[in-house]
C-alpha positions in Angstrom: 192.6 88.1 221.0 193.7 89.7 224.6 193.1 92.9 225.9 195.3 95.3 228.1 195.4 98.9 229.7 196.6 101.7 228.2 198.2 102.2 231.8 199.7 98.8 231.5 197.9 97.5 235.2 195.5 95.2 233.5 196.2 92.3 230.9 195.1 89.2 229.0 191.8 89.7 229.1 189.1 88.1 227.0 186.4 89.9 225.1 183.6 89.3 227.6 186.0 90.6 230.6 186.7 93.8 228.4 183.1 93.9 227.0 182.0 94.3 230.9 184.9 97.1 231.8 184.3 100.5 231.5 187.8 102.1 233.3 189.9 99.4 233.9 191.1 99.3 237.7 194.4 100.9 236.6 192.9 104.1 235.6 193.2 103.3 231.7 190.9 102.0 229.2 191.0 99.0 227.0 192.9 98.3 223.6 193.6 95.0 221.6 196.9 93.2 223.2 197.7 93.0 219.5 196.6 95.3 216.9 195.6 93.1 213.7 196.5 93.5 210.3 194.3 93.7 206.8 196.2 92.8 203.4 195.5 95.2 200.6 194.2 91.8 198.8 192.0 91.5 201.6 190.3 94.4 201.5 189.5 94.2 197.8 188.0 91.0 198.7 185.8 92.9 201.1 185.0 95.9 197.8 181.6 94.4 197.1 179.6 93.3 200.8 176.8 95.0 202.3 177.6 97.0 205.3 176.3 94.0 208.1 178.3 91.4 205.6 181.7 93.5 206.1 180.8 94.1 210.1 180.5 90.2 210.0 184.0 89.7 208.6 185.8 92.5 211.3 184.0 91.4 214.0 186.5 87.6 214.5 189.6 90.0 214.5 189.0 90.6 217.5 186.2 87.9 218.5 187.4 84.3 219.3 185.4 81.5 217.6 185.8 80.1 221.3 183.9 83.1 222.8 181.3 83.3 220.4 181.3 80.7 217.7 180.5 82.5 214.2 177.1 81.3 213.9 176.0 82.4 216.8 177.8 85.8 216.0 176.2 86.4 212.9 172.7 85.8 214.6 173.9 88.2 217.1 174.5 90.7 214.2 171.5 90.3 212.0 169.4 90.7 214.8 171.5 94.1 216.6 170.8 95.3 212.6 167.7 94.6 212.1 165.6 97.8 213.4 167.9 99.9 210.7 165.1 102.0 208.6 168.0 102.0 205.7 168.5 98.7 203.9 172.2 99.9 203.1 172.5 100.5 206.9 174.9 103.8 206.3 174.2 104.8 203.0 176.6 107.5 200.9 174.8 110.2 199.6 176.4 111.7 196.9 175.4 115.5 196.6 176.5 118.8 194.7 179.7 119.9 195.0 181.7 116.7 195.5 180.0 116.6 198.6 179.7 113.2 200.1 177.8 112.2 203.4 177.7 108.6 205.1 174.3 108.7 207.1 174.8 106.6 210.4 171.4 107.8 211.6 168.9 105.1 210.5 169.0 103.1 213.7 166.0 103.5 216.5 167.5 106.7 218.0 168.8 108.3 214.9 172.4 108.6 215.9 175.3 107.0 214.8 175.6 105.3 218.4 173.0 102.8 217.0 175.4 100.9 215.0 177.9 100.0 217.6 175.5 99.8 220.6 173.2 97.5 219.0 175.6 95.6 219.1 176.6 95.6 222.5 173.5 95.2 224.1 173.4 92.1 222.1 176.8 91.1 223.5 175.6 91.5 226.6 172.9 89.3 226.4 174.5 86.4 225.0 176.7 86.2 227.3 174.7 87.4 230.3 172.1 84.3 229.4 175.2 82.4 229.4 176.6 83.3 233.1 172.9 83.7 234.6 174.6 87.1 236.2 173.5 90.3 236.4 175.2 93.6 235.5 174.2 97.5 236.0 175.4 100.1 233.3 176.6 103.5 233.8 176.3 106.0 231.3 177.2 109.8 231.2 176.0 111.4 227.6 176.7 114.7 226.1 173.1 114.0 224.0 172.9 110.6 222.1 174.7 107.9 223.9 172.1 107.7 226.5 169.3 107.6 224.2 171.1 104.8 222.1 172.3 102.7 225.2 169.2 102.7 226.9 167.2 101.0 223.4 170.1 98.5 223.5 169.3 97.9 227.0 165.6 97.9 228.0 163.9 95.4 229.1 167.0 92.8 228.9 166.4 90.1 231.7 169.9 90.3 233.3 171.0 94.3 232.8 170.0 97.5 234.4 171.1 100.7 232.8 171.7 104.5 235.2 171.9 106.9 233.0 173.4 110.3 233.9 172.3 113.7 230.9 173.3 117.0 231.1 169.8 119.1 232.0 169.3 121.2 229.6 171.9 120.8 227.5 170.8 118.1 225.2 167.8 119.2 222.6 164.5 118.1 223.3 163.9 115.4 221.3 167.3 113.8 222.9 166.6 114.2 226.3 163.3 113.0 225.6 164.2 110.2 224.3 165.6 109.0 227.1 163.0 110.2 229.9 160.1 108.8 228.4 161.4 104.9 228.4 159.4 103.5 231.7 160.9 100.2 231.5 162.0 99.4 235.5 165.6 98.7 234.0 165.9 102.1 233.2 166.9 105.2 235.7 167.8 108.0 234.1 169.2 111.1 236.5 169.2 114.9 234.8 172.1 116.6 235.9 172.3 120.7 236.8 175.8 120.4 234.7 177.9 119.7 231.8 178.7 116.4 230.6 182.3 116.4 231.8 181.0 117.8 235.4 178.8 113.9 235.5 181.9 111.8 234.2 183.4 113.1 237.6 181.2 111.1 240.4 180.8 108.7 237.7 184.9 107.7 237.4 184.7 108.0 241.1 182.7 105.4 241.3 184.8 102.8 238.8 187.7 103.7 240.5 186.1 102.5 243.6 187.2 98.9 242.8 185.3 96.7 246.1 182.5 98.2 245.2 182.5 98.4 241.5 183.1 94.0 242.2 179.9 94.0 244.5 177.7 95.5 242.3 179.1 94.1 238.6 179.5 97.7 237.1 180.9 98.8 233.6 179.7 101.6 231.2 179.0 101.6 227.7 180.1 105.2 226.9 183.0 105.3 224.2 185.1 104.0 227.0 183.9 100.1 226.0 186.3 98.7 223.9 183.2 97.0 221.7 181.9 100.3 221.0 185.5 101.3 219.3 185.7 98.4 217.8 182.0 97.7 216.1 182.8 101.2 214.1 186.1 100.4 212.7 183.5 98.6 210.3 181.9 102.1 209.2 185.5 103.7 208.5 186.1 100.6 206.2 182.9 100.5 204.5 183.9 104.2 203.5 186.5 103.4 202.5 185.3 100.4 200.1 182.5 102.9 199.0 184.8 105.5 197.7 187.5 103.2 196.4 186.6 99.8 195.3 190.2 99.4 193.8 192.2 99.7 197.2 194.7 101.5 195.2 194.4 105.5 197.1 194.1 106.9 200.3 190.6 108.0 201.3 189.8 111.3 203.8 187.1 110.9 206.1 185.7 114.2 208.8 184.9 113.3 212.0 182.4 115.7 214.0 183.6 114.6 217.3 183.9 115.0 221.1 185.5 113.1 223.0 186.8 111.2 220.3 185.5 107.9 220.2 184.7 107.4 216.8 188.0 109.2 216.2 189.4 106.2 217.8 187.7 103.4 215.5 189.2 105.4 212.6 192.8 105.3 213.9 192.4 101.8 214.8 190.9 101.0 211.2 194.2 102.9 210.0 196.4 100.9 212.2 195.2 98.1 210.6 196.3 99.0 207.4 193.2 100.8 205.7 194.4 103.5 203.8 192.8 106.4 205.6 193.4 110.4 206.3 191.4 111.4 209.3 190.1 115.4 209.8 189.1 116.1 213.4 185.9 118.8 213.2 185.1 120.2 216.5 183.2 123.0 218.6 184.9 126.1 220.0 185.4 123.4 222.9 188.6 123.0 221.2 190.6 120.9 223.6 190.9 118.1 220.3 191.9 120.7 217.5 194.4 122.0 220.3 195.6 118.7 221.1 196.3 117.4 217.8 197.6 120.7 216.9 199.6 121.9 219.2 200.3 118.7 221.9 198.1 121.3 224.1 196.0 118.7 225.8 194.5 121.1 228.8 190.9 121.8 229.6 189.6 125.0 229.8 187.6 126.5 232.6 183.9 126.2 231.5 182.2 124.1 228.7 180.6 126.2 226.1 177.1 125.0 225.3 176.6 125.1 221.3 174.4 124.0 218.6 176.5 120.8 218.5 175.6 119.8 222.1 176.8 116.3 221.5 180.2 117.5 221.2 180.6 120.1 223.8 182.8 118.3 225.9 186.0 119.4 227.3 188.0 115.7 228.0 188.0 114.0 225.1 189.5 110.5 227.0 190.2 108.8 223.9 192.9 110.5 223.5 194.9 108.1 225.6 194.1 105.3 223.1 194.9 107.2 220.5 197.9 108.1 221.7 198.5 104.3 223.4 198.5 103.0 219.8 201.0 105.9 218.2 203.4 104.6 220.7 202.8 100.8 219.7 201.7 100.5 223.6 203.8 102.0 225.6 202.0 101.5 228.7 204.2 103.3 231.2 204.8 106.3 228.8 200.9 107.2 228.7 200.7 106.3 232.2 202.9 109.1 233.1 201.0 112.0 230.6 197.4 110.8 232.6 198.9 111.4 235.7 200.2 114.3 235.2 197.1 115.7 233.1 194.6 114.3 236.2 197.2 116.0 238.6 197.1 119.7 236.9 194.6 119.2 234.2 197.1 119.7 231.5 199.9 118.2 229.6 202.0 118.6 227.0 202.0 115.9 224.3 205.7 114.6 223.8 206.6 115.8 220.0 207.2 112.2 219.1 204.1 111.1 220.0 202.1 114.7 218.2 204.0 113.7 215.2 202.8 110.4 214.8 199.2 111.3 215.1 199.8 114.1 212.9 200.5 111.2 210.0 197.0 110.0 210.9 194.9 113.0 211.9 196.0 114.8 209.4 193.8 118.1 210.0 191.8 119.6 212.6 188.9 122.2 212.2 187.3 124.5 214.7 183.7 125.9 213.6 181.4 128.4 215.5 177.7 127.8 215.9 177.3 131.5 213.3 179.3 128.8 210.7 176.9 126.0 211.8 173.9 127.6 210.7 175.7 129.0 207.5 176.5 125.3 206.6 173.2 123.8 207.6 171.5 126.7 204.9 173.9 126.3 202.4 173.6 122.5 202.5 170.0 122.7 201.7 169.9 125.5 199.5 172.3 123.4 197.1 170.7 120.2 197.6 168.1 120.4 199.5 169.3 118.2 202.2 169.4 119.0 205.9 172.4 118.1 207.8 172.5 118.4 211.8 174.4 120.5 213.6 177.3 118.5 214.3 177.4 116.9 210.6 177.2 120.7 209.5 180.8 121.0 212.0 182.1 118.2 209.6 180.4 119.7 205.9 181.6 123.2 207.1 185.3 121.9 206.5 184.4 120.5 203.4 182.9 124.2 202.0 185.8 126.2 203.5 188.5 123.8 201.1 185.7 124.3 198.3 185.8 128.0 198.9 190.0 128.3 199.7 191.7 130.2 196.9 194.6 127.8 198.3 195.5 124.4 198.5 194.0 123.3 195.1 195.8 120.6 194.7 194.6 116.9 193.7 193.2 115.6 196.9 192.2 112.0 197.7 188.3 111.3 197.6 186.5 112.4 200.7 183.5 111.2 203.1 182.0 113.5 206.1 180.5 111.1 208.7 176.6 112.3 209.7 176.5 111.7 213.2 172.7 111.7 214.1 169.5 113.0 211.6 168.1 116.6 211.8 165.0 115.5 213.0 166.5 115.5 216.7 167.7 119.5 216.3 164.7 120.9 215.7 165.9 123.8 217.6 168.7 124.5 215.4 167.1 124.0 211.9 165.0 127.0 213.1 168.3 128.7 214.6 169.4 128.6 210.9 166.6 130.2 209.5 165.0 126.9 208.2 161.7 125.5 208.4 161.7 121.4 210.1 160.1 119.0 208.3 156.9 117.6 210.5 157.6 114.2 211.6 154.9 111.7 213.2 157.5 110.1 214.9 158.8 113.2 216.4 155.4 114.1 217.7 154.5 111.1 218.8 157.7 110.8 221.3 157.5 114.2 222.5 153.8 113.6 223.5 154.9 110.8 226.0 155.1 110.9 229.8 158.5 111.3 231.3 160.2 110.0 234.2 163.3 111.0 235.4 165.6 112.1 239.1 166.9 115.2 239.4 171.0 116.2 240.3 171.2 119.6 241.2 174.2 122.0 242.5 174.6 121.2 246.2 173.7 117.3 246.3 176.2 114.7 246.0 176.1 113.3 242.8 178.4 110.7 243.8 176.6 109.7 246.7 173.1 109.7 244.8 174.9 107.5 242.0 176.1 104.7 244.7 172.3 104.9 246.5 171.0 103.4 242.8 173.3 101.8 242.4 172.7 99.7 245.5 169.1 99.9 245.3 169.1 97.9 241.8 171.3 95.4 243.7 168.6 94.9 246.6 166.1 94.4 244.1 167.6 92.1 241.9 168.8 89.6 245.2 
């Protein structure tokens, strides 16, 4: 398997060159050369394997045996897997009201992140050992990437991680998560902004192509193709979960942001997995409007809300999304990012909108006053808390269960849980609940922190490239 740009600039390259690029130096991001295809006989094959047996058989689709022979894959995988607290790794839970949850929380930052950056950082190693070359990571979060990135990351021999969060727009367990790691390949920098203001200096920086060469650069956001491609394996578990038989489509909601995960799903429906996708969302609605409407614009200030994960105002997945509805046509989506990095807008060709329409079939916008509803009314019928942003994803569920409309049979249905309550302390109480007392909570927010400040009036971009240069120095 080959990768390319979505921009068309960049081609043929292998899995380690597109595990180590973040942007390409086109502009775009990365997406298979080919996409490939699973048989309906296949899949049943698939019905009965745990969730790391079922990772282990995506994983070569897109994995040589020449890059990384399947032995030494599979070590790689058992060992990315084996701090899960779940021995089902993303259990279903099955709950009142044909309500049905898959929990991608029980990795070492309670997030669904975990699965596929476990996995990365264990990429990275094996073929960072391999090289005997270094590599610096740059992250922007909206609340759990850091946190998961940084676990996959410390205290690797070969691989220093900058870490850029939004200042006090994560929740406290989540930001501390990632200022209390003291490891020295760590530096984390809290910014006086949203998440989309920190992807600015940080694209500036990719885009800077000598010096992003000098200094080995690449990011492990949802822009790394092995990110997007390690959770295709959740949509297909789902899918095997809620129908064993292959023989129906399966709908799964999708809290999201800047659509990332939304991406593994499309790509797990490209492949041939039966799937219906529901986009649930903040009122940062730039993906309900996209999908929609074709209105792909941003709007002129990020809202903070309960979700803070997903208050983000350029979902950038879009253009793989959008990449693979037009079977690659490179200078097509070319022409729609220019124009939207020109004006910061455009209008999403209705050939294009149509196509995704066949695969997102459904957006949802929900209010944090609908968040805290949902969160109540999930554990007053079950007794089960969900998060804030799973709540965004459950709250579409309750609204069908509620309609007076649209009663008709509809195909078994999954809502992804993003990350466990226990990081949203804050908003279990905004709901009028009372959190459960964790030790492990506690215990983290009891530790020491260490982090750099980025406040209105520096230059972030110019504070970015000083680290970045400083971890060079020190690692000659």
């Amino acid at each position: 398997m080959k990768y390319c740009s979505t921009r068309g600039g960049v081609k043929g390259l292998t899995f380690e060159e597109a595990l180590y690029t973040g942007y390409a130096e086109d502009g775009g991001i990365l997406l298979p050369e080919n996409i490939p295809s699973i048989t309906k006989s296949t899949l049943q094959s698939w019905s009965k394997l745990s969730y790391v047996e079922l990772v282990k058989e995506i994983i070569p689709f897109f994995v040589g045996d020449d890059e990384i022979p399947k032995e030494n894959l599979n070590g790689l995988l058992d060992k990315a897997f084996g701090r899960f607290t779940h021995p089902d790794v993303t259990p279903i839970s099955k709950l009142n009201d044909g309500l049905n949850i898959i929990e991608l929380y029980h990795g070492v930052t309670w997030a669904f992140k975990d699965l596929a950056l476990s996995c990365v950082g264990q990429f990275l190693e094996y073929f960072l050992n391999k090289r005997q070359k270094r590599l610096t990571i740059i992250v922007g979060t909206s609340g759990d990437t850091g946190s998961a990135a940084i676990e996959a990351i410390r205290g690797l021999k070969w691989v220093d991680i900058v870490v850029l969060l939004p200042k006090g727009r994560c929740s406290r367990v989540q930001e501390h998560q990632m200022t209390s790691v003291i490891e020295d390949n760590v530096h984390v920098f809290r910014v006086d902004g949203s998440s989309d203001d920190l992807d600015i200096p940080i694209k500036r920086v990719f885009m800077d192509i000598p010096f992003k060469r000098q200094h080995n650069l690449t990011s492990i956001n949802s822009i790394n193709w092995a990110r997007v491609m390690v959770q295709t394996a959740h949509y297909i578990y789902s899918y095997l979960q809620m129908c064993p038989s292959c023989d129906s489509e399966v709908e799964i909601v999708i809290p999201t942001g800047a659509c990332g995960n939304v991406t593994s799903g499309c790509l797990a429906r490209m492949m041939g997995v039966p799937l219906r996708l529901v986009c649930a969302v903040t009122t940062n609605d730039i993906v309900a409007r996209t999908v929609r409407d074709g209105d792909f614009s941003t709007a002129e200030t990020v809202t903070q809300t309960l979700a803070t994960a997903m208050d983000i105002q350029i979902p950038y997945n879009m253009e793989r999304i959008w990449s693979m509805m037009t079977g690659g046509d490179a200078p097509r989506i070319k022409a729609m990012m220019d124009e939207f990095e020109r004006t910061g807008k455009v209008q999403v060709p209705t050939d294009i909108l149509e196509k995704t329409k066949e695969v997102i079939v459904d957006t949802f916008v929900v209010n944090d006053d609908v968040v805290r509803k949902t969160m109540r009314r999930a554990f007053e019928k079950n007794q089960y808390y969900v998060c804030p942003h799973t709540a965004i994803g459950v709250a579409y569920h309750y609204r069908d269960l509620d309609s007076k409309e649209n009663k008709e049979e509809r195909p078994p249905r999954v809502i992804i849980a993003t990350a466990s309550v226990k990081k949203f302390q804050e908003a279990v109480l905004s709901s009028g609940l009372t959190p459960k007392e964790n030790a492990e909570v506690t215990a983290l927010l009891e530790k020491e922190t260490k982090s750099q400040e980025m406040t209105k009036g520096d230059n972030w971009e110019e504070m970015l490239r000083k680290t970045i240069e400083m971890i060079s120095m020190k690692s000659m």
